[in-house]
N, C-alpha and C positions, 0 to 999 in steps of 0.2 A: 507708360508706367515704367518700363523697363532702360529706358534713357533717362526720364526726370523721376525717379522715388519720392520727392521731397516738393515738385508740383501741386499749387495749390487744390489741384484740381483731383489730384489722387484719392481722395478719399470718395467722392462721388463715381471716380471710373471703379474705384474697387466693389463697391454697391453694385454698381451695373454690372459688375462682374459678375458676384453671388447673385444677381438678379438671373444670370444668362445658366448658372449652375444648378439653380432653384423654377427655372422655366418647366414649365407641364410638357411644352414637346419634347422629346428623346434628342432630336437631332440637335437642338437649341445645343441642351446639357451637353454633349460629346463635343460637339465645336467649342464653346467654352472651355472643356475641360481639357482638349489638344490644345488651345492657345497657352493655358496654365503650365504644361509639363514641358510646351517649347522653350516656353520665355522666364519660367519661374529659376532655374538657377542663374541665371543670367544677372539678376537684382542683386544688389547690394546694400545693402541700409548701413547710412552712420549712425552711431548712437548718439542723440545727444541729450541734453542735460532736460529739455520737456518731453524726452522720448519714454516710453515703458522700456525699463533694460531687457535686457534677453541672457538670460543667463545660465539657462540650460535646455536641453534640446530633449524631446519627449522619444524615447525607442517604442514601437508600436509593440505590443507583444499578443501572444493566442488569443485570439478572441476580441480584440478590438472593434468597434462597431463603427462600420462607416457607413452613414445616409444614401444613398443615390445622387448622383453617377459615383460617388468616388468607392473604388475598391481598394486603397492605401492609400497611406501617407501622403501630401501634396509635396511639392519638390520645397526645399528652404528657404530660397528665397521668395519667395511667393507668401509662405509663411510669416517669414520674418515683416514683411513689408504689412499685409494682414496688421501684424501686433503693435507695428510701430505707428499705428493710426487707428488702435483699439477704443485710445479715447474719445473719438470723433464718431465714432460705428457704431457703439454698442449703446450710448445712450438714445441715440437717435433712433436706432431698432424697437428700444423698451418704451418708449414714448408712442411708438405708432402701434405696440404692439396692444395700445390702450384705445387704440380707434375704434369708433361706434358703428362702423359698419363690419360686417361678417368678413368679408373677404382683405377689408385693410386690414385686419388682427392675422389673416392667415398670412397673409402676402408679408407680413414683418415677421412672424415666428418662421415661417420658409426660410428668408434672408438669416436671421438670428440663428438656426440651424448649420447652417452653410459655412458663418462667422464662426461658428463655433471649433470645427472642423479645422479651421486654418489658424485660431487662436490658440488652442490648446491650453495649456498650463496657465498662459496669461487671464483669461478670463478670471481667473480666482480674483485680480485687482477690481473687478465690478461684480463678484459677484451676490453683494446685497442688492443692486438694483437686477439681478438676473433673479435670483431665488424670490424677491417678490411680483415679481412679473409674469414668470412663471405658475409660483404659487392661484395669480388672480385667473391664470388660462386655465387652470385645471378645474377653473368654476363656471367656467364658460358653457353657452348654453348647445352650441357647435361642435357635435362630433370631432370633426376634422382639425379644429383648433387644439382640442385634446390629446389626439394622436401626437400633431407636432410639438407640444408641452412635454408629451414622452419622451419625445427622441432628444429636445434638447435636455431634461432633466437626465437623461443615461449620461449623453454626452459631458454635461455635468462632473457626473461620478468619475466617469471616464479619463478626465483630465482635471480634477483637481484631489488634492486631500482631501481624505473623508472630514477631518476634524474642522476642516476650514468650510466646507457646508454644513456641518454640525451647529458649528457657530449660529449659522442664520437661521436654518432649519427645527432646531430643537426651542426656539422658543416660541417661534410661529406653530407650531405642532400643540403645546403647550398652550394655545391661546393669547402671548402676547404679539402685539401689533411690532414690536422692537424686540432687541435681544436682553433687556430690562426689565424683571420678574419684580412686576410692582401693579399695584393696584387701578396706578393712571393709566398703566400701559395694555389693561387687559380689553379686549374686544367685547360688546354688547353680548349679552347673554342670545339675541334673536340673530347675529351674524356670527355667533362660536363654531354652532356647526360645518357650517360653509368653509370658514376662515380655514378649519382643523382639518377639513376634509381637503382642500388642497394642498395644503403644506406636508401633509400625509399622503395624499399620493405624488407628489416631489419627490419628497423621502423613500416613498417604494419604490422610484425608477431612478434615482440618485445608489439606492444600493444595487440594485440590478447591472448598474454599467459601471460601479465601484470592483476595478482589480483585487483589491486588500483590502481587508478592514482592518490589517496591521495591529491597533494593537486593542488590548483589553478597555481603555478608557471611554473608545469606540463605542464597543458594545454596550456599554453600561452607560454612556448620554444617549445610545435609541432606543433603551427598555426602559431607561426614564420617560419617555415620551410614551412606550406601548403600554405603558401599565399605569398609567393617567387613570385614578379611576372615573374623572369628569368625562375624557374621550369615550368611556364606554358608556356612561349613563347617555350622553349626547347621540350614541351609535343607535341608541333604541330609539328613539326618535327621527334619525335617518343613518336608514340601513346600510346605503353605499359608505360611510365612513366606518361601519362597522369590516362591511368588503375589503376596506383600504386599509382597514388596521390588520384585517388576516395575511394580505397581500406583502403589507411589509415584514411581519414576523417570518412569513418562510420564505424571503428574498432574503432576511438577515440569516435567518440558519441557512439556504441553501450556498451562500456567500463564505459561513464559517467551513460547511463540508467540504467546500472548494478546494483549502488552505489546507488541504493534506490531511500528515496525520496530526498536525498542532492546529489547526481550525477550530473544533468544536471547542478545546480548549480555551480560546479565548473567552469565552461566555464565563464567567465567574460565577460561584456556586449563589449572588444576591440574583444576577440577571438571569438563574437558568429559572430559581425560584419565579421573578416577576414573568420569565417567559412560559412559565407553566399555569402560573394562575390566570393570566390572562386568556390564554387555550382554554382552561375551564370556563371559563364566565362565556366563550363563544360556542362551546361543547354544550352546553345550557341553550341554548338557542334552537333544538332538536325537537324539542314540543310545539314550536309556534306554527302557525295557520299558512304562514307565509312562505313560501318555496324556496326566496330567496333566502333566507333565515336559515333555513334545512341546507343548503348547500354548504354554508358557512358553519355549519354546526359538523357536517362531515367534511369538510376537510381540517376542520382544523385538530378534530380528531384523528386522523391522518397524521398531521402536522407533529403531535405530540410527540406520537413513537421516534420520531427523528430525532429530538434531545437527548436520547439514551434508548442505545442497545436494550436491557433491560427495562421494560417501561413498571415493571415490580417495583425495581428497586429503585426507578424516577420517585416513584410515587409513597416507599417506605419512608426514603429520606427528606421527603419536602413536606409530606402532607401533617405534621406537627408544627412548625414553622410556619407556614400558611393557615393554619388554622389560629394560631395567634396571632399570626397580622389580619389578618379578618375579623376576629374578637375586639380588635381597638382595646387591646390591655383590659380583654375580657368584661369589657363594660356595654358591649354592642347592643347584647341581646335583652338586656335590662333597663339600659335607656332609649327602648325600643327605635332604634336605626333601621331595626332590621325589617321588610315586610315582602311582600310576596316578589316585588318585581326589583328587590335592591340586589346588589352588585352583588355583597356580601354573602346573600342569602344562596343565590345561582353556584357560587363556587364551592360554597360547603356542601348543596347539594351533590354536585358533579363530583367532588374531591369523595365524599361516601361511596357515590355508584362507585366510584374506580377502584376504591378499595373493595368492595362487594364484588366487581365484575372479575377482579386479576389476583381473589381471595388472597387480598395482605394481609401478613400476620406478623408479629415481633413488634408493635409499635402500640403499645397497652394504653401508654398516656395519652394517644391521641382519640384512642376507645373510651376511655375515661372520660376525656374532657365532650369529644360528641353527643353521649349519652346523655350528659351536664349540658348540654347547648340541647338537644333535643326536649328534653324535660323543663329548659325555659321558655324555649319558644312555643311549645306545646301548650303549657298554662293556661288556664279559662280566659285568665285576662290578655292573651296576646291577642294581637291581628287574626281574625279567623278566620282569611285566606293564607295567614302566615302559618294556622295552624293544621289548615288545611293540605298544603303544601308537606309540610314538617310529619306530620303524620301519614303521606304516602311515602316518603322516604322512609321514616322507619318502618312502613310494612316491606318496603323491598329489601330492607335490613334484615328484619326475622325472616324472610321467606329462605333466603340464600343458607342453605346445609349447611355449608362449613364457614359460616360466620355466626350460625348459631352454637356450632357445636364450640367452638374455639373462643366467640366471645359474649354473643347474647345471650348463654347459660351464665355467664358471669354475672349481670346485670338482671336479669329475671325479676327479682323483687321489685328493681326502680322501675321499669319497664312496663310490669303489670300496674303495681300500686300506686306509685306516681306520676305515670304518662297515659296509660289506657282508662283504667277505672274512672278518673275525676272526669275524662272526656264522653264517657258514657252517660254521667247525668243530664237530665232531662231536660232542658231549657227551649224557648218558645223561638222559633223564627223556623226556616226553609235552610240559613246555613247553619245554624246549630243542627239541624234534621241529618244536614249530609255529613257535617263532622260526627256522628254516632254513628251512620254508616260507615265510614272510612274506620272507625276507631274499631266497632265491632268484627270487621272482616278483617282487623289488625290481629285482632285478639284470636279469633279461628287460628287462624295459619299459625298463630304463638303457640295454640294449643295441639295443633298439628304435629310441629315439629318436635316439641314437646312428646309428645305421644312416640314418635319414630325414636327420638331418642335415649327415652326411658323402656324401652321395649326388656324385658327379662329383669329389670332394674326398678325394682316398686318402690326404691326408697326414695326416687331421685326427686318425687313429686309429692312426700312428706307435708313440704312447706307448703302447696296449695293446697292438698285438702283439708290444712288446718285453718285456712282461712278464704273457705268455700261459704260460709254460712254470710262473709260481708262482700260476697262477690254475688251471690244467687239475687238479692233484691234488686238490684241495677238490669239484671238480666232477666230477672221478672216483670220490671215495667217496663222493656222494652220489646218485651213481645206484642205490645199494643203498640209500638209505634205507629207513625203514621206512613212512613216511607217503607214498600212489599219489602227490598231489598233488606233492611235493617233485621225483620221479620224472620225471615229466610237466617239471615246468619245468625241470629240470635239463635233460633235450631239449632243451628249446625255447632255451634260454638256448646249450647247443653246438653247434645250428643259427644263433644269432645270430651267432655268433662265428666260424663258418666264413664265413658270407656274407661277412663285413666280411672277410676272403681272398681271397674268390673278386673282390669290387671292389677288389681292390689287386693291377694291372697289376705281372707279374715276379712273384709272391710266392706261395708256397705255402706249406702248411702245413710244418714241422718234421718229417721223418721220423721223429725221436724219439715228438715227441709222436703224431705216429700211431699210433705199433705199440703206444705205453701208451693212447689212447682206445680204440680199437676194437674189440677183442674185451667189456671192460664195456658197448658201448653197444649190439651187437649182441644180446648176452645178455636185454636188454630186448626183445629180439622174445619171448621167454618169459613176460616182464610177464606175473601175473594179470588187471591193468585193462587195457581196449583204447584207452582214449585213450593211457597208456604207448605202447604197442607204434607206435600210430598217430606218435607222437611222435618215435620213435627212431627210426620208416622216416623222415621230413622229415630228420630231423638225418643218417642216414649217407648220405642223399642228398646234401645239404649237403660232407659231410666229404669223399666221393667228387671232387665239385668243384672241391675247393681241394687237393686232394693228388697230388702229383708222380704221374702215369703208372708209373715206375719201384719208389715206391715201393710203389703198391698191388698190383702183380702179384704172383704167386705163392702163398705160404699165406694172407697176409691175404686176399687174392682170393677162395683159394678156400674158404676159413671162411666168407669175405660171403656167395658166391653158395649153398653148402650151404645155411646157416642159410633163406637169400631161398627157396630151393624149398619148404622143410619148411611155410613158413608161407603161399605161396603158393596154396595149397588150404585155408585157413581156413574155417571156415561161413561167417565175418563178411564180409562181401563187399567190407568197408570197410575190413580189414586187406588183404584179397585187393589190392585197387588199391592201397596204398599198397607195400606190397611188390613190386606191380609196377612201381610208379615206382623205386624203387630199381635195379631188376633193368635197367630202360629206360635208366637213367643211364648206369649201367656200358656197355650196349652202344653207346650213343649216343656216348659220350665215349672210344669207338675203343681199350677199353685193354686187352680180351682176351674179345673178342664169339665166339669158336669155341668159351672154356670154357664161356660160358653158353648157348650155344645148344646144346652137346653135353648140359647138365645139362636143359634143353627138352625134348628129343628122349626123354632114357631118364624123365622124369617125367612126358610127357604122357599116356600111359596109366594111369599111378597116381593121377591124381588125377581129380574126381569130375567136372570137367568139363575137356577140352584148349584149350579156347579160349585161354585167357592162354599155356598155351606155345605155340599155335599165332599168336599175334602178336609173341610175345617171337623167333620159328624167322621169320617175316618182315619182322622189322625189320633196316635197313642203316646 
């Protein structure tokens, strides 16, 4: 080689070259690789007119990645000789690197590796038959084939422009067969996945071994590609593309950190926006069954904080923005796109938790407009796993302190009136059953928080109990529901709401609405479940409280104090006290302490032990 360069026979000794570089014994490689450093400056190549020019010489710099055996740079002419018979190499490699048995695909990506090495910069002239050859190893069913699809994809990055693998790579990633974004050119809907999932992880070990990403254009054709929203719908159907799409977003930011203190700046305020929303829609992935899903859900939660210092004020400034590109010019949620498992739906939720978790505040329009997206997708008529969904988010919205006190006191009216109430009506199935459940444990915690933050402030909550009288029937049939849980909070929620009475000096309950609550809520002393029962003692404790002396006396009286004895003597010794607290109210609250202590007196020997009417017979 080193006498005749231009020997027909050189391209086949150069093979056997990389053949002896890419040998599995050690000592193969090292002999090889002393023949190379003896004889390789020694070569001299003419240029001629069918040759690849050679026009500029690559400086290795920190960090360069060299394969096995080599530890640097190979000497020039060795190089040079390499490039000037690139054309004869490199297709011949990607042809075999197509072969149907296991070991011929490794045995040519090995060689192709090696080539790579002493080609450097030249490769870019083939590298549409490289990026799709590549791209079909990383589908490969062989580990080991995979591995070396890695090493040449860095190597890749390594020696050529980014823009010039961009070229090939961003429209394969995209799902066309070519670099021609057209309808002939797109790939079967049952081979996208596959297709996406190689060209994608190309893409993540092309940025891995990329020095620069120089400049802003860069970034903004591979957040074209991460923010596909098809590659994500397609990622929930196989998970590994989903892996490959997180893989390549924090090889892209780890790549911008790199680049000092103008790095991150290359990402443009569109591509930090697409690089955040896509983090959501993976941060969403945190509920699933699947372990592998969970992984992906926390790092890329991880992932996020990287884009900004401040992850506050990441998320003040993008989260009105993205929530308009999600809306589809605000038509989304009305020409129902939107459903439990859609793209759209994952990010609006995660975008709230974030604001709820890092309590943003200054960003009203986007409070505004949510409240408006919750109260449509809420509606009787949506998807009722959509509503399902939309309605535990907004409980983790009221539960959060300082997003109630700061924004969900603002919305109060739309919140109770037109997102909870309507979802409390009654309707026949198992998921109508469990959206009243979800709705009604909404409404507790609303009324909770409510209650902590009206504390000394009786006027704050004016507006409900004027319109307590069209909230009490909803909450009256639904003490019979069918599901314990509903039951239970239905209680707790009529204990909420007596209290917020009993703190408003002058004001009792409605004697109407007395005589219609009390016999249904009593009747829960019956409840099957004992936390029910337990439930309904707090509440007509509660109700006792806040209701006129006048009007409780007499039969409502004496129905309470009946029912109160029967259950009195319970096994449960934990229904036993809670009905004594009830029994305790009544006599404490002076409003006809001789009916219940006469009902003491003829029950304490009927029941298994007299103690409780014997403290019930000495209290004043």
């Amino acid at each position: 080689i080193s006498i005749f360069p231009n020997f027909q026979y050189t391209k086949d000794l150069l093979l056997l070259l990389a053949a002896g570089l890419s040998d599995p014994a050690r000592e193969v490689q090292q002999f090889a690789l002393e023949n190379i450093e003896n004889a390789g400056e020694t070569i001299q190549i003419p240029i001629t007119e069918n040759s690849d020019s050679i026009e500029m010489e690559i400086t290795p710099c920190e960090g360069f990645y060299y394969p096995e055996p080599f530890v640097t740079q190979p000497p020039a002419g060795i190089r040079n000789l390499f490039k000037h018979h690139l054309r004869d190499i490199v297709p011949l490699l990607l042809k075999q690197s197509e072969d149907w048995t296991t070991q011929g695909r490794l045995n040519a990506l090995t060689l192709l590796r090696t080539v790579l090495v002493f080609a450097e910069d030249k490769i870019t002239l083939h590298l549409d038959g490289i990026v799709f050859s590549l791209c079909e190893a990383f589908r490969d069913d062989d580990k080991d084939v995979i591995v070396l699809a890695k090493d040449c994809s860095r190597l890749v990055g390594q020696y050529t422009k980014l823009e010039n693998g961009l070229y090939y790579l961003v429209p394969k990633c995209l799902g066309n067969v070519s670099n021609q974004d057209d309808a002939n050119t797109r790939v079967g809907v049952q081979d996208s996945a596959g297709a996406r999932l190689g060209a994608l992880s190309m893409l993540s070990n092309v940025l891995y071994g990329t020095p620069k990403l120089e400049k802003k254009e860069n970034v903004d054709k591979i957040m074209e590609v991460l923010s596909d929203p098809l590659l994500c719908e397609l990622g929930l159907e196989s998970y590994s593309l989903l892996g490959e799409l997180l893989r390549s977003l924090q090889e892209l930011i780890l790549r911008l950190e790199k680049e000092n203190e103008g790095g991150i700046k290359l990402m443009s305020h569109e591509a930090k926006q697409k690089t955040l929303k896509t983090l959501l829609f993976l941060i969403s992935l945190e509920n699933s069954s699947d372990e592998q899903l969970k992984d992906i859900s926390k790092a890329a939660n991880t992932t996020i904080s990287k884009l900004e210092e401040d992850e506050n004020q990441l998320i003040s400034t993008f989260a009105k923005p993205i929530l308009d590109e999600i809306l589809d010019n605000k038509g989304a949620v009305e020409s129902q796109k939107w459903n439990k498992a859609s793209i759209e739906r994952r990010v609006f939720d995660q975008l709230v938790r974030k604001c709820i978790q890092l309590n943003v505040s200054g960003i009203d329009e986007f409070y505004t407009e949510m409240i408006s997206v919750l109260e449509k997708s809420c509606s009787t008529c949506a998807d009722a796993d959509l509503r399902l969904c939309q309605l535990s988010l907004l409980q983790s919205y009221i539960a959060d302190q300082f997003q109630f006190e700061t924004n969900v006191f603002r919305f109060r009216k739309q919140i109770l009136f037109d997102i909870l109430m309507p979802n409390l009506i009654w309707r026949v199935g198992r998921v109508a059953s469990t959206i009243r459940k979800i709705t009604m444990f909404a409404l507790g915690t609303f009324l909770v928080k409510l209650t902590l933050m009206t504390t000394g402030k009786s006027n704050r909550f004016d507006w409900l109990l004027e319109e307590i009288a069209q909230i009490m029937p909803l909450l009256k049939s639904s003490l019979d529901d069918f599901e314990a849980d509903t039951r239970m909070f239905t209680c707790q929620v009529l204990g909420f709401i007596f209290v917020l009475f009993q703190s408003q000096q002058d004001t009792c309950l409605d004697p109407t609405i007395f005589q219609d609550i009390y016999h249904p809520l009593v009747c829960r002393l019956d409840d099957a479940q004992d936390l029910v029962r337990i439930a309904a003692c707090k509440a007509i404790e509660d109700l006792i409280r806040c209701t006129d002396k006048a009007a409780l006396r007499g039969t409502a009286l004496k129905y309470i104090v009946e029912s109160c004895f029967v259950h009195l003597d319970d096994r449960d010794k934990n229904i036993q006290q809670a009905v004594y607290k009830v029994l305790e109210t009544i006599i404490k609250a002076d409003i006809d302490t001789p009916v219940v202590q006469a009902h003491a007196k003829k029950e304490r020997t009927r029941h298994r032990s007299p103690e409780l009417c014997d403290m019930l017979l000495n209290l004043k």
